[in-house]
C-alpha positions as CSV (number, residue, x, y, z in Angstrom):
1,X,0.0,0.0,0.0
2,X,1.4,3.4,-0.8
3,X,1.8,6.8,1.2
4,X,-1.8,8.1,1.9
5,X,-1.9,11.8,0.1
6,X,-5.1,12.9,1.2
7,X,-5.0,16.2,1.6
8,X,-8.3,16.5,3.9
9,X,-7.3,13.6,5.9
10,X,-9.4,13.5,9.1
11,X,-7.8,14.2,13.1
12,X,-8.9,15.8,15.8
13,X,-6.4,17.9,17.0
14,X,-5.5,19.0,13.0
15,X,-8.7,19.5,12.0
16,X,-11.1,20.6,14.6
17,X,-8.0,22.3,16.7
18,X,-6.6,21.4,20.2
19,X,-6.9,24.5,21.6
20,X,-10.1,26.8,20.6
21,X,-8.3,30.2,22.8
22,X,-5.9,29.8,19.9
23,X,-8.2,29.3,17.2
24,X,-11.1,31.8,18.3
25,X,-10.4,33.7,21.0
26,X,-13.3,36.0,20.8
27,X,-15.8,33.7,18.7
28,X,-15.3,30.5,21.1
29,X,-16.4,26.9,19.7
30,X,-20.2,28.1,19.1
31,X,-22.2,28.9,16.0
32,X,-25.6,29.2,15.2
33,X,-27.6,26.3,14.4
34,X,-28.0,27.8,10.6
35,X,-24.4,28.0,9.9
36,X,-24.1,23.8,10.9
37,X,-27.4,23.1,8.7
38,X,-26.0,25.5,5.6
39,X,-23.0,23.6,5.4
40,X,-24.7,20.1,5.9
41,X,-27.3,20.1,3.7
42,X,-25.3,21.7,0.8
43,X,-23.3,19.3,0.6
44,X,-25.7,16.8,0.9
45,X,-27.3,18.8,-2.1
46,X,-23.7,18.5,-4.2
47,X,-23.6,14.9,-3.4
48,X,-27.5,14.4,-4.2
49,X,-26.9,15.8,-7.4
50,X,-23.4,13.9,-8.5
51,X,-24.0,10.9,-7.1
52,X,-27.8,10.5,-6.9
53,X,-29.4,9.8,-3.2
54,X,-28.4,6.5,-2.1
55,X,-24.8,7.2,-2.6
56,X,-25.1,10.4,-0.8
57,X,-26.6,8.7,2.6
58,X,-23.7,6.0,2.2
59,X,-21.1,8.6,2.0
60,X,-23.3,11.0,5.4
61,X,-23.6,7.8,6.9
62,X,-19.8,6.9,6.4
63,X,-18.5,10.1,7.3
64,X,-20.8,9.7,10.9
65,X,-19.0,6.5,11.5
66,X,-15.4,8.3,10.9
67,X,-16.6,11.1,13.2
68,X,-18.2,8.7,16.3
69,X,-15.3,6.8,16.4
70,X,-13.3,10.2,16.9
71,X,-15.4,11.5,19.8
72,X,-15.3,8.1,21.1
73,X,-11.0,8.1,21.1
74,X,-12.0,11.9,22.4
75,X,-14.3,12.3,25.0
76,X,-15.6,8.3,25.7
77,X,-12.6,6.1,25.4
78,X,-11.9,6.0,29.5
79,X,-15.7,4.2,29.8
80,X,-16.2,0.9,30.6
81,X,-19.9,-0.2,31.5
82,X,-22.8,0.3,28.8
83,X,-24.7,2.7,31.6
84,X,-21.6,5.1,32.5
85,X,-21.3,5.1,28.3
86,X,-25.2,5.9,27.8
87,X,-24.7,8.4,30.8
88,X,-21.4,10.5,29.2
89,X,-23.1,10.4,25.9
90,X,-26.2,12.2,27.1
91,X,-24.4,14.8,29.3
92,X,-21.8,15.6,26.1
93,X,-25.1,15.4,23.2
94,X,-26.7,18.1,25.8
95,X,-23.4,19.9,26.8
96,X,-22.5,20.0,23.2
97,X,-26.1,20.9,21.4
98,X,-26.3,17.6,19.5
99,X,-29.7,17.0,20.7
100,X,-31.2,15.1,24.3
101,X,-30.3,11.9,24.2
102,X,-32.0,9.0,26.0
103,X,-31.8,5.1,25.7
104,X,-34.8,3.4,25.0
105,X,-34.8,0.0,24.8
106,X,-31.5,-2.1,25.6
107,X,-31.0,-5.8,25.7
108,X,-29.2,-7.8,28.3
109,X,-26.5,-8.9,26.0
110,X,-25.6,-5.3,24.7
111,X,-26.6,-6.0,20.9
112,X,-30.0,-4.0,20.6
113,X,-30.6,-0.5,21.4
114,X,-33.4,1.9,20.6
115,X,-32.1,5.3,21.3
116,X,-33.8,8.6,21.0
117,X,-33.0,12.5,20.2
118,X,-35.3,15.4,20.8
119,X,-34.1,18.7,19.4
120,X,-31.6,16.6,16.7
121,X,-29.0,19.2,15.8
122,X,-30.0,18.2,12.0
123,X,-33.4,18.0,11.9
124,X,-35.5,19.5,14.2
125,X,-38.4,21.8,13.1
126,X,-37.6,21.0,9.3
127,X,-40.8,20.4,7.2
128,X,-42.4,17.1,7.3
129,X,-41.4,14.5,4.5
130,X,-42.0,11.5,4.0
131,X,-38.2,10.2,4.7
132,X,-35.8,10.3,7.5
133,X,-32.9,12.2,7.4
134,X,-30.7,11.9,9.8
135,X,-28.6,9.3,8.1
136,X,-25.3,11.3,9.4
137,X,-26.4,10.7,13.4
138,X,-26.5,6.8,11.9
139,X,-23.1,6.7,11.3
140,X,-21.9,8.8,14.3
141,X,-24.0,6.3,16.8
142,X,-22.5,3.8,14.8
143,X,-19.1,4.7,15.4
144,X,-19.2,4.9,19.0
145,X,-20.9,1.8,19.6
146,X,-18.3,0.2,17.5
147,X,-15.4,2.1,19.0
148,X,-16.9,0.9,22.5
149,X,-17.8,-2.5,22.0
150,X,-15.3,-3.3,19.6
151,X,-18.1,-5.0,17.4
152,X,-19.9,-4.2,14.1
153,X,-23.0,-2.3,14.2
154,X,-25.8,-1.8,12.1
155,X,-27.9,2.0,13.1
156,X,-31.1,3.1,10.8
157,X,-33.3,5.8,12.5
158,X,-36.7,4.4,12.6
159,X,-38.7,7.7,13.3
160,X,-37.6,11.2,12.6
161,X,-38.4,15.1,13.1
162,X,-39.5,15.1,9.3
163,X,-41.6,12.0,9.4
164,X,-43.7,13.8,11.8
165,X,-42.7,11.8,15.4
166,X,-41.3,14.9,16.7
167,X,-38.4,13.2,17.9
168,X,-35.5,10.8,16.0
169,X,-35.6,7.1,17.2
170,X,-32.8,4.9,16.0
171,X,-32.3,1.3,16.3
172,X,-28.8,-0.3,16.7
173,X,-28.4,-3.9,15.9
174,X,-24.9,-5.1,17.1
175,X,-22.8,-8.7,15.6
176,X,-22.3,-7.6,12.2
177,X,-19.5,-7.0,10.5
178,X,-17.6,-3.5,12.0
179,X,-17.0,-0.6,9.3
């Protein structure tokens, strides 16, 4: 395999910046809510349109995965129980404006989850459609359960903001093969 020349190639402290007093010293880490969804579903647009729909959601989806894996190595990686990980992840998805996240439904053996996120960061208060949309919170579930378990998961949201439930519901289904 040859050098990897990618010139966007995804870290933490490279890309989002170890130390935001540096970085924005007057601005902080926050921005509006519009200025997340303008970039987001832009792209998504640009990929829409060159790659048609399906291929777009694989590529949101992948790039979740990529990203919950990173703020698994970032803020989970010291966890050790399923609860204390459930716990961290709803203090952080509050603390950091994701959305309020709650478990559902989880089985004994710690391969079925239903999780739930009022106020979803990417889709809350969008019109009603007929599809779900949050196919980059997929990936980004995905990627931590992965990253914590060490096993392959497979995340679809089940309900969504734009389907009309007024909250996003995804399932997680753990033992298949890891991305």
């Amino acid at each position: 395999m040859g050098v990897d020349t990618r010139k966007y190639k995804f870290s933490w402290d490279d890309t989002i910046g170890a130390d935001m007093q540096i970085a924005r010293p007057s601005l902080g880490p926050s921005t509006r809510i519009e200025t997340y969804r303008l970039f987001q579903f832009t792209l998504r647009d640009v990929l829409e349109q060159h790659y048609g729909t399906d291929e777009a959601d694989n590529l949101f989806r992948e790039a979740g995965v990529l990203a919950g894996k990173s703020f698994f190595d970032k803020y989970l990686s010291d966890i050790k129980d399923v609860a204390g990980l459930a716990n961290r992840i709803q203090c952080l998805f509050n603390e950091l404006g994701i959305g309020i996240f709650r478990v559902e439904a989880a089985s004994s053996t710690g391969d079925h989850f239903i999780f739930t996120v009022d106020e979803d960061l990417d889709c809350s208060g969008l019109p009603d459609t007929a599809d779900v949309v949050c196919v980059y919170d997929e990936g980004f579930i995905q990627g931590i359960l992965e990253a914590f378990s060490g096993k392959g998961f497979n995340v679809r949201e089940v309900d969504c903001w734009c389907t009309g439930s007024r909250t996003c519901r995804f399932e997680a289904k753990g033992n298949v093969q890891a991305s």
